[in-house]
C-alpha positions in Angstrom: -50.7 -67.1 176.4 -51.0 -70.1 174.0 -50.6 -72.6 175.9 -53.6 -71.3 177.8 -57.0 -73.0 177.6 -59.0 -70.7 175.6 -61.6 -70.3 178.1 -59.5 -68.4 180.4 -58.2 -66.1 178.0 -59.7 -62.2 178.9 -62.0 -60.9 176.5 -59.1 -58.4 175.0 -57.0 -61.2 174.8 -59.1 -63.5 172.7 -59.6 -60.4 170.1 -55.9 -60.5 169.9 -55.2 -63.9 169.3 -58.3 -64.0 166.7 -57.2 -60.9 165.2 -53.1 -62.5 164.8 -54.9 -65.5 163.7 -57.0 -63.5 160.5 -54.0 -61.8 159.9 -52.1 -65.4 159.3 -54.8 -66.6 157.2 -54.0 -63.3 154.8 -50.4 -64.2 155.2 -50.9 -67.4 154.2 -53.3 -66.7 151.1 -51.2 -63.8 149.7 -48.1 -66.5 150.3 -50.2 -68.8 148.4 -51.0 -66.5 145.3 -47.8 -65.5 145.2 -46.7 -68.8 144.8 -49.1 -69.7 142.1 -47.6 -66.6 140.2 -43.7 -67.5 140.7 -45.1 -71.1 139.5 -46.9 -70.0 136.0 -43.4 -67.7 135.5 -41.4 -70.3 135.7 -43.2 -72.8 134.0 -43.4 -69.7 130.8 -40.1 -69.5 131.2 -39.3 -73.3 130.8 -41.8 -73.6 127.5 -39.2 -70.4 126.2 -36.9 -72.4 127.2 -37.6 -75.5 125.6 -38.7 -73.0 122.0 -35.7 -71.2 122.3 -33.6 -74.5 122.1 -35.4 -76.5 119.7 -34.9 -73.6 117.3 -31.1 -73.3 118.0 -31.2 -77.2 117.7 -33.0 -77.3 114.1 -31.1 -74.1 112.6 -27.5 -75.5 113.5 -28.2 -79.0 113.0 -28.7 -78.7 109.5 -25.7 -76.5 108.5 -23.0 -79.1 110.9 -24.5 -81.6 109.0 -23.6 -80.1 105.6 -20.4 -78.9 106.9 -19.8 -82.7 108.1 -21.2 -84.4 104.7 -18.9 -82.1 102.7 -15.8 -82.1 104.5 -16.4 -86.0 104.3 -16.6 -85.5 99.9 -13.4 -83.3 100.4 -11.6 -85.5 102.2 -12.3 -88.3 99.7 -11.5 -86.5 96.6 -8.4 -85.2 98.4 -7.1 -88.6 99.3 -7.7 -90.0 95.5 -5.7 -86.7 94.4 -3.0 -87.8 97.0 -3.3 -84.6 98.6 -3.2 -86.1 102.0 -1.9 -83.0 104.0 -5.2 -81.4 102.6 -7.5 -84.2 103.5 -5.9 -84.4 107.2 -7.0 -80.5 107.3 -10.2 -81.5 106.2 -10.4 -84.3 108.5 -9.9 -82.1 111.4 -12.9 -79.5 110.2 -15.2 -82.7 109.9 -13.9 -83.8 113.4 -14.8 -80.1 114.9 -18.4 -80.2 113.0 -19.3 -84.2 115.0 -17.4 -82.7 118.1 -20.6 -79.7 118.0 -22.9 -82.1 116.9 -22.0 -84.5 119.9 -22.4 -81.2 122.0 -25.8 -80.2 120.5 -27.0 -83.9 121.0 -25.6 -83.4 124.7 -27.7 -79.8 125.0 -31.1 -81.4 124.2 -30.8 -84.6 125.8 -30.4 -82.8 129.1 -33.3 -80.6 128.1 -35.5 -83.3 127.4 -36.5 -85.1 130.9 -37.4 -81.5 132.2 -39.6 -80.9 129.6 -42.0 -83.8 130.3 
């Protein structure tokens, strides 16, 4: 029936296909706002995203970097007490603290190209 010229479709049969065709274009523009929707959810739920993170990002930042400063004021006053076995346990807290840092750094760098 579609590959039938128009013209010598029956009367009935041209109400059908026009009919099927109206129902398509409802299809398509209930397809199309439901798209729009999915896209405005997910583009919400990347800005939460992106808050969410930069919050974690600012609140740990700071305290790994006091941890890290410290540890690094231990380790020196430990050393110039001679208390080396102490400042090689300090040593490996300040090593911990960079290794989270390094993996926080790592966190919003892969956030960042998205976000644009």
């Amino acid at each position: 029936m579609i590959d039938e010229d128009p013209r010598e479709l029956s009367e009935h049969e041209l109400a059908a296909v026009l009919s099927a065709n109206r129902e398509l274009v409802r299809i398509n523009e209930r397809l199309a706002a439901a798209v729009e929707r999915r896209s405005v959810d997910v583009l919400r739920a990347r800005e939460n995203e992106s808050t969410v993170l930069a919050g974690v990002n600012r609140e740990v930042r700071g305290p790994l970097n006091a941890i890290i400063g410290y540890s690094e004021m231990l380790a020196e006053d430990l050393e110039t007490l001679e208390l080396y076995d102490l400042a090689h346990d300090v040593e490996k807290i300040k090593a911990a603290g960079e290794a989270l840092l390094a993996v926080l750094d790592d966190l919003t760098r892969l956030r960042r190209p998205t976000d644009s």
